[in-house]
C-alpha positions in Angstrom: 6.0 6.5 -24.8 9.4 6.4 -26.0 12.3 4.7 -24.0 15.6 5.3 -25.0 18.3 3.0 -24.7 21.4 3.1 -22.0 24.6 3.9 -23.4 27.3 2.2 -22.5 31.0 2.8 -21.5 33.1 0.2 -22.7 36.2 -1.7 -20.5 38.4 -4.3 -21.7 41.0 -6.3 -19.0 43.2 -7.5 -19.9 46.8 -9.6 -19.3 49.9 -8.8 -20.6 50.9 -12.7 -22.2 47.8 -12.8 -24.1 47.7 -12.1 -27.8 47.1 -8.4 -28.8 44.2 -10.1 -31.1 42.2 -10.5 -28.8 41.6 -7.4 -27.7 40.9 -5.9 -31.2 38.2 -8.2 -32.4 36.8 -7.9 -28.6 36.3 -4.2 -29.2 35.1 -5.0 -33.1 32.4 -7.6 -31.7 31.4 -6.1 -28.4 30.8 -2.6 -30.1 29.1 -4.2 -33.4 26.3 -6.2 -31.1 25.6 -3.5 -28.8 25.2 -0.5 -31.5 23.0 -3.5 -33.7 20.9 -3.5 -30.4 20.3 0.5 -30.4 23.1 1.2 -27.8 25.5 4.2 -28.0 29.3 3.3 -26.8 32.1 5.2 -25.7 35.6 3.4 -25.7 39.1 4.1 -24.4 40.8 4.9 -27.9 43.5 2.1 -28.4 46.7 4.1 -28.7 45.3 5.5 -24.9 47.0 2.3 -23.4 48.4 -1.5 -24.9 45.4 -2.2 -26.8 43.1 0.0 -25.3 42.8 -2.3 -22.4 43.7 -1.9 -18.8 46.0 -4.1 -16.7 47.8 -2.3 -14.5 47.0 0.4 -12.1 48.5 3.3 -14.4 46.5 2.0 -17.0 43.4 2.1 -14.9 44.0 5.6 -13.9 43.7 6.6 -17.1 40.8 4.3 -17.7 39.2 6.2 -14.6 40.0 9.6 -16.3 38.4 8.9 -19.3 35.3 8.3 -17.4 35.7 11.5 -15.5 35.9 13.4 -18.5 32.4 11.3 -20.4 30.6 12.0 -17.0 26.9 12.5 -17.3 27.5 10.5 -20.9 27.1 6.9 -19.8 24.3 4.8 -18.0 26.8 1.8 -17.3 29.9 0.1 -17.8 30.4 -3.2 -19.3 33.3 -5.0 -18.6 34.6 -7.0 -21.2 37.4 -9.9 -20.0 38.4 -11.4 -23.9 41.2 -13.1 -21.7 42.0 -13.1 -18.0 42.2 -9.9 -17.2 43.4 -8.3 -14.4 41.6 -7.1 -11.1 43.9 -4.6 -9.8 43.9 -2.3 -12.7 40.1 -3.4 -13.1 39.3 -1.5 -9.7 42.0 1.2 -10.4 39.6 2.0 -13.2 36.2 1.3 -11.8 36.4 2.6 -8.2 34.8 5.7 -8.8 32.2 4.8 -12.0 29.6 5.8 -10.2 27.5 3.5 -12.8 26.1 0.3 -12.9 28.7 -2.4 -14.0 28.3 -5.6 -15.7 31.0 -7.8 -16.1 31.1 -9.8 -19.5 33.8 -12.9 -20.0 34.9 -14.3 -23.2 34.3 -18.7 -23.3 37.0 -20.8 -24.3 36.6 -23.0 -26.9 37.5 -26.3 -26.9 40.0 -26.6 -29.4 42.1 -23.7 -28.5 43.1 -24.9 -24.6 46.8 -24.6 -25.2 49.1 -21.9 -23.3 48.9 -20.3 -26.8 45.3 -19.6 -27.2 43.2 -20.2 -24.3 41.6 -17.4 -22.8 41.0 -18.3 -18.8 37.9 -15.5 -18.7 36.5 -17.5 -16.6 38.6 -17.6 -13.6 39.1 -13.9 -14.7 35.4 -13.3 -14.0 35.5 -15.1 -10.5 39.0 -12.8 -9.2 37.7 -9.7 -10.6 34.2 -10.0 -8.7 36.4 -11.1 -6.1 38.5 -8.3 -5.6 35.3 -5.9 -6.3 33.4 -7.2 -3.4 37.0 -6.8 -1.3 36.8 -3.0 -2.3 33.2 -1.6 -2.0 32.8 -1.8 -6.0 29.1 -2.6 -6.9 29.2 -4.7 -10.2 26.0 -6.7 -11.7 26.6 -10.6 -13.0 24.4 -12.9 -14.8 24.2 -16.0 -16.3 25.6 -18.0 -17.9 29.1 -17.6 -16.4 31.4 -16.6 -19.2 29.4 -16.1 -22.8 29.9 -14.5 -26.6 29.1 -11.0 -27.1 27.8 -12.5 -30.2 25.9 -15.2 -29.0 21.9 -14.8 -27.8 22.8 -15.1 -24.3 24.6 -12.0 -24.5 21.7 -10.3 -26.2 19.4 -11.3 -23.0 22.3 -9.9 -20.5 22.5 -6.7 -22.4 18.5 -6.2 -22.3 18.8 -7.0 -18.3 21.9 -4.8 -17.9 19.8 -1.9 -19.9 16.5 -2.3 -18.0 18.8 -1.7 -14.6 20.8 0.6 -15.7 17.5 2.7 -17.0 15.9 2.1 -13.4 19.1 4.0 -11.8 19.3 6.4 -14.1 15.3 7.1 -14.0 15.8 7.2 -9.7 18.7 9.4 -9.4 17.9 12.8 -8.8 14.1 12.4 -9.8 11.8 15.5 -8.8 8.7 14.6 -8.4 5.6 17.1 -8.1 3.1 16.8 -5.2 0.1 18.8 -6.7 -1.6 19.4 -4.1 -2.2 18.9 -0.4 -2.8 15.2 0.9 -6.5 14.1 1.3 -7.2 14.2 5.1 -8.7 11.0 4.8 -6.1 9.1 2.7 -3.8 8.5 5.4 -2.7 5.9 4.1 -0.9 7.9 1.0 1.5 9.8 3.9 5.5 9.6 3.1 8.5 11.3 4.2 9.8 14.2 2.2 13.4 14.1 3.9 13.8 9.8 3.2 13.2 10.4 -0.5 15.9 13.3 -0.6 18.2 11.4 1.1 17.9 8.6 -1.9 17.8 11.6 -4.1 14.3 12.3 -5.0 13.5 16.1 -4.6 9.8 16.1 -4.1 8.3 19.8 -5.1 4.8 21.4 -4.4 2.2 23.0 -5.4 -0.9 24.3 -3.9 -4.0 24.0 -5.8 -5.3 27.2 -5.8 -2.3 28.3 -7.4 -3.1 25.6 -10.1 -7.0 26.6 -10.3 -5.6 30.0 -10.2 -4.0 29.2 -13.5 -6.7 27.7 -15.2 -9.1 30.3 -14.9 -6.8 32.4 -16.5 -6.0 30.0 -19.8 -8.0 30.9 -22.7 -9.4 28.4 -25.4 -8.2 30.3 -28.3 -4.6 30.1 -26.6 -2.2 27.8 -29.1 -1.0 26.0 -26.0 -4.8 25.3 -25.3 -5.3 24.6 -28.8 -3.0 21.7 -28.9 -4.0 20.2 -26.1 -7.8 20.3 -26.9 -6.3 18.6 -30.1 -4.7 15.6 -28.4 -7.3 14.8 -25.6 -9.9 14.6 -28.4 -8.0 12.7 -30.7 -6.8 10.3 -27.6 -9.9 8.9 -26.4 -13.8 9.1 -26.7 -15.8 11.9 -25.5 -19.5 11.1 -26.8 -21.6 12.9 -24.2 -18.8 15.2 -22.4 -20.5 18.6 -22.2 -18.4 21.2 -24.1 -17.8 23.2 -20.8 -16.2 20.4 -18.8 -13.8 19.4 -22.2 -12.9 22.5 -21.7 -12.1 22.9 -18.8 -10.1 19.2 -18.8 -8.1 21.0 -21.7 -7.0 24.3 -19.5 -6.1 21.8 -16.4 -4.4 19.9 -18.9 -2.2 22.8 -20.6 -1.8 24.1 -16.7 -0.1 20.4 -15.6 2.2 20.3 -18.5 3.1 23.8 -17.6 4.4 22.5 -14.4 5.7 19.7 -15.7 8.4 22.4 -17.4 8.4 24.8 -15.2 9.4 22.9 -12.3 11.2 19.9 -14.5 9.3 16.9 -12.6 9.8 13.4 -13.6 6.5 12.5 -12.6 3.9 13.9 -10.4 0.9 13.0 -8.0 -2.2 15.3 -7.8 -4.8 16.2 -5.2 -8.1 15.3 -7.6 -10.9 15.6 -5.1 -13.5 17.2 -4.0 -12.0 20.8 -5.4 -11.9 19.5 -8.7 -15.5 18.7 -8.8 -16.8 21.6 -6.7 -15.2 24.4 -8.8 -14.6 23.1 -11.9 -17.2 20.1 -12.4 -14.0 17.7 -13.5 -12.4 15.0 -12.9 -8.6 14.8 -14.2 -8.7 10.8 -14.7 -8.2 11.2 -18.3 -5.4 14.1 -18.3 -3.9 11.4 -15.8 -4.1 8.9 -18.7 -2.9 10.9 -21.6 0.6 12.0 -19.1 1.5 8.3 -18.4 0.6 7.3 -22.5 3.5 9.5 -23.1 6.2 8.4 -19.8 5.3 11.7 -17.3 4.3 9.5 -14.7 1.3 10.8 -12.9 -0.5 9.4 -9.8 -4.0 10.5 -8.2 -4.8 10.9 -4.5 -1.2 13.0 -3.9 0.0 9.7 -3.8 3.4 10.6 -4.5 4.9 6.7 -3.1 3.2 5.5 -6.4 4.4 8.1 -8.5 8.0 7.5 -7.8 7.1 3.9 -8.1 5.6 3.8 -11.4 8.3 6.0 -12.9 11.2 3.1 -12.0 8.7 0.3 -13.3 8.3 1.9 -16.5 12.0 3.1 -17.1 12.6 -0.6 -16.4 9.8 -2.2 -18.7 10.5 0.9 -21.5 7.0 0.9 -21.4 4.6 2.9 -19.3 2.9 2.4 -15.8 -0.6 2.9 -14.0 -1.5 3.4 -10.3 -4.3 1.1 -9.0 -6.1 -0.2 -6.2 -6.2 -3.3 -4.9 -9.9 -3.7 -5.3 -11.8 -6.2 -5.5 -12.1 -10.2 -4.8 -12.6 -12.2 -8.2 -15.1 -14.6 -7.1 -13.6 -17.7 -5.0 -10.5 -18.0 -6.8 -7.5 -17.1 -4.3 -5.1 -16.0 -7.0 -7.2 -13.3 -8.8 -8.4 -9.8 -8.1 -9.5 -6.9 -9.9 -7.7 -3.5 -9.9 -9.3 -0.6 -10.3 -9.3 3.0 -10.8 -11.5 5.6 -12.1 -9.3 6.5 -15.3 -5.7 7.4 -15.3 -4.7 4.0 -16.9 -2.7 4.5 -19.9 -4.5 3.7 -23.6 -1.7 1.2 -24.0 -2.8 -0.9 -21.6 -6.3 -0.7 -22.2 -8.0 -3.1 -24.5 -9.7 -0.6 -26.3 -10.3 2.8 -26.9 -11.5 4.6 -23.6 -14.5 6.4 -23.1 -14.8 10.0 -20.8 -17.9 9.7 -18.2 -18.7 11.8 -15.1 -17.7 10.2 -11.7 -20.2 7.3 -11.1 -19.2 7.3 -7.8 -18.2 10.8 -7.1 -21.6 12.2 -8.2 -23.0 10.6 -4.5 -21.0 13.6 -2.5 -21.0 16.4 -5.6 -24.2 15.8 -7.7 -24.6 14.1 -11.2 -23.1 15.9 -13.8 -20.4 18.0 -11.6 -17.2 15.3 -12.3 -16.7 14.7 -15.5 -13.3 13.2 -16.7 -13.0 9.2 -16.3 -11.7 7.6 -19.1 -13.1 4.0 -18.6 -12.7 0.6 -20.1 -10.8 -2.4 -19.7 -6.8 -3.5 -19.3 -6.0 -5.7 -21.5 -4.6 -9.0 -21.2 -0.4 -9.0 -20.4 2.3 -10.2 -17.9 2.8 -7.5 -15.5 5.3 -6.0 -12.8 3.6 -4.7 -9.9 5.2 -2.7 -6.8 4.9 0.3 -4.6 6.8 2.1 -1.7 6.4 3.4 1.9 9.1 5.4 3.9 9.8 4.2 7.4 12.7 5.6 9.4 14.0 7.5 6.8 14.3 4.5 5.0 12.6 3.5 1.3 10.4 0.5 1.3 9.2 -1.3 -1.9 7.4 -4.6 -2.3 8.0 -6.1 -6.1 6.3 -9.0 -7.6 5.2 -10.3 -11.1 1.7 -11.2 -12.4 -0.8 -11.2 -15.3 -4.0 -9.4 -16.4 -6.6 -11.9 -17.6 -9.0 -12.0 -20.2 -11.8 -12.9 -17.4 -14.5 -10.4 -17.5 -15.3 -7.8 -15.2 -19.5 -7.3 -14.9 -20.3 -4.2 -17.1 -22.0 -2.1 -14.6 -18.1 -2.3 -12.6 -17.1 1.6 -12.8 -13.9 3.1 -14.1 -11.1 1.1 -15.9 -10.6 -2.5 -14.7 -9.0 -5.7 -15.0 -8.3 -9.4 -13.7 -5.1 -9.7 -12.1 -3.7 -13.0 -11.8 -1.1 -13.6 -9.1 0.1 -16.5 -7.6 0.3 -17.0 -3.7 -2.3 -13.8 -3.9 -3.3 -14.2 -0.8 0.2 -14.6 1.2 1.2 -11.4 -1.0 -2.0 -9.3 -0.2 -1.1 -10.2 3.5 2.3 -9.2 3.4 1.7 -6.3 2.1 -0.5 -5.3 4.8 1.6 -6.4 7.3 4.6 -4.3 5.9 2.5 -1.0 6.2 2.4 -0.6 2.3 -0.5 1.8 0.6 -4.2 0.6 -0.8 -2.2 1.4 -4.3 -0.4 -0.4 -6.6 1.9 0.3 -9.4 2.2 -1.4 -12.4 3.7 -1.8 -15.7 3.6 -4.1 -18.2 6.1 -6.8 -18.6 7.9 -9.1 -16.2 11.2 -7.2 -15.0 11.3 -7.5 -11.5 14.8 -8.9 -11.4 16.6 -5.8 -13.1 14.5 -4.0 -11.3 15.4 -5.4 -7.7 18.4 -5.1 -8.4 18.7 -2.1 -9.0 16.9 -0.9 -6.0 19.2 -3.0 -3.6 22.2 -2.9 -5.2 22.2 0.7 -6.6 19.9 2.7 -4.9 20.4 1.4 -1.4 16.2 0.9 -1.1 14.9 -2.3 0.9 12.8 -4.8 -1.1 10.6 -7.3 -0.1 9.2 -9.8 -2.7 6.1 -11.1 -1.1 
């Protein structure tokens, strides 16, 4: 999966009395670190105003129509105080960035404190968040208080800034494909169509016999078909899939990606039971698999909450994601559990090679034989992110929090794709989550970057979080 990196527009304050030099070598060394780091910058040109910077309101306008006219171009804005700066041309500028925004402010140094030379960035900093609050101007700040763009502290704000400004970016006018019509029984997989468009999300559907429709009609000697047989079999381990049901898994596959395009989804959650088996003898666990190894995030069980969730956890991580259940007890110890699910988790998060089976647990309603498609195996050991959402009163609901898979070992007969989570306070978390309403799912993705990412949902996105 790959991630691209935000691109960034860049905004220098400034004050009039300062020295002209140093704005130039702010633009020279904020530029130089962020394009070393794989970011893309646009800047105000510096004949545009003094210096390219902005200090008054005139100069902000102009600031303000240079972002009008790079809309669509940018994923944030840093803000860049190599002196003072000044807040009123800041939010003249800013008002309308319709961005994340992080503000960045030079340190003194010791030995240049006189009226000549010092900088004052950081009482800059302070008025300028000051006067952004006053005016409605959502801005992001991080420690340490004022710091060099050169300097390894920078290079950890920058990755935090990306990671949030990714998450916005990722959550802002998603579409998301429910494939499928909600299992009667899975209740607990319900959410409101009209919350998620009022935060943006367009959700999009599909019946299934529209997609079974489909399939019946793709051919194996199609070249859409023949790529896809291509990757599955080169993705994970088939020893014992009978030919018909590969094949089968190959036209659903060549169908799902035809949605994908057709319909330009962002991620997706599918119906994948009983039909699938009854008709078609498959299970799509491993088609699952192969969409999130390569960032279309894809759910089971039409549970499109998790979806949307595991497509903001893995733009933040620039990894990928998995949907999961909370499963099992590990034993007597309070602060471990296994997750679970039949086979959707990505190969990059397994610790080996996966391997296709029928439904060991399926085969009890549809007969032996009549499911095949779980890619099972372990996750491998990592820090993780975890999350999910519920709509309530038109309103989007996440829980966030941060663990690690283990290297404990799950017994071999355990079905499906598995692994030890360790989280501490489990137990206060597990019932929190209950209490809240939220979904027998959970997303996750590996990593910890729940900060950038709760921020961004509170901040940005106007969604409610709760970290448990």
């Amino acid at each position: 999966m790959k991630q691209n990196k935000s691109t960034f527009a860049l905004f220098f304050g400034n004050r009039g009395f300062f020295p002209a030099s140093l704005q130039a070598s702010a633009r020279q060394e904020l530029s130089q670190t962020l394009q070393k780091l794989g970011h893309k910058t646009l800047m105000l040109e510096p004949s545009a105003t003094r210096n390219g910077a902005v200090e008054t309101p005139a100069e902000g306008a102009i600031y303000a129509n240079f972002l009008k006219k790079n809309a669509g171009k940018y994923d944030g804005v840093i803000v860049c105080l190599p002196n003072f700066g000044d807040e009123t041309g800041a939010v003249a500028a800013l008002n309308e960035a319709n961005a994340p925004i992080l503000i960045q402010a030079y340190p003194d140094e010791m030995d240049k404190l006189n009226p000549a030379q010092r900088r004052d960035s950081f009482c800059g900093k302070l008025s300028i968040m000051d006067v952004f609050l006053q005016y409605g101007v959502k801005f992001t700040a991080v420690k340490p208080h004022v710091v060099h763009p050169c300097s390894p502290a920078f290079v950890e704000n920058v990755t935090y800034f990306d990671r949030l400004c990714r998450t916005v970016k990722a959550s802002r006018k998603m579409i998301v494909g429910a494939i499928g019509a909600r299992t009667t029984a899975f209740k607990t997989v319900r959410i409101d169509e009209l919350a998620l468009q009022r935060h943006g999300i367009t959700m999009e559907t599909v019946d299934l016999s529209d997609v079974f429709a489909r399939v019946r009609a793709v051919k194996m000697t199609d070249k859409a078909a023949k790529a896809k047989a291509n990757v599955l079999s080169a993705y994970t381990c088939w020893k014992g899939v009978p030919k018909k049901a590969f094949e089968r898994l190959v036209a659903l596959g060549v169908v799902l990606d035809g949605l994908v395009e057709e319909m330009k989804l962002d991620a997706l959650a599918i119906r994948c039971w009983l039909e699938m088996q009854q008709q078609f003898g498959i299970s799509c666990c491993v088609l699952l698999s192969e969409m999130n190894e390569r960032g279309v995030m894809a759910s089971c069980e039409v549970d499109v909450g998790s979806a949307i969730t595991m497509r903001a956890l893995g733009s933040a991580s620039g990894q990928t994601a998995a949907c999961l259940d909370w499963n099992n007890n590990f034993g007597e110890d309070e602060d471990k559990c296994i997750l679970f699910h039949c086979g959707p988790v990505p190969q990059t998060m397994m610790a080996g090679k996966g391997l296709v089976t029928d439904h060991a647990i399926l085969e009890n309603a549809v007969g032996k034989g009549c499911a095949y498609g779980c890619n099972i195996g372990r996750i491998a050991p990592m820090p993780m992110t975890f999350g999910n959402l519920t709509t309530a009163d038109g309103k989007m609901k996440f829980y966030l929090g941060e663990g690690r898979f283990t290297d404990d070992v799950v017994p071999k007969e355990f079905f499906g794709c598995a692994g030890v989570a360790e989280i501490l306070r489990l137990q206060d978390v597990l019932l929190a989550i209950g209490r809240e309403g939220h979904r027998h799912h959970v997303a996750v993705t590996p990593g910890h970057v729940l900060a950038p990412l709760r921020e961004a949902f509170e901040k940005y996105l106007g969604y409610e979080v709760s970290v448990p």
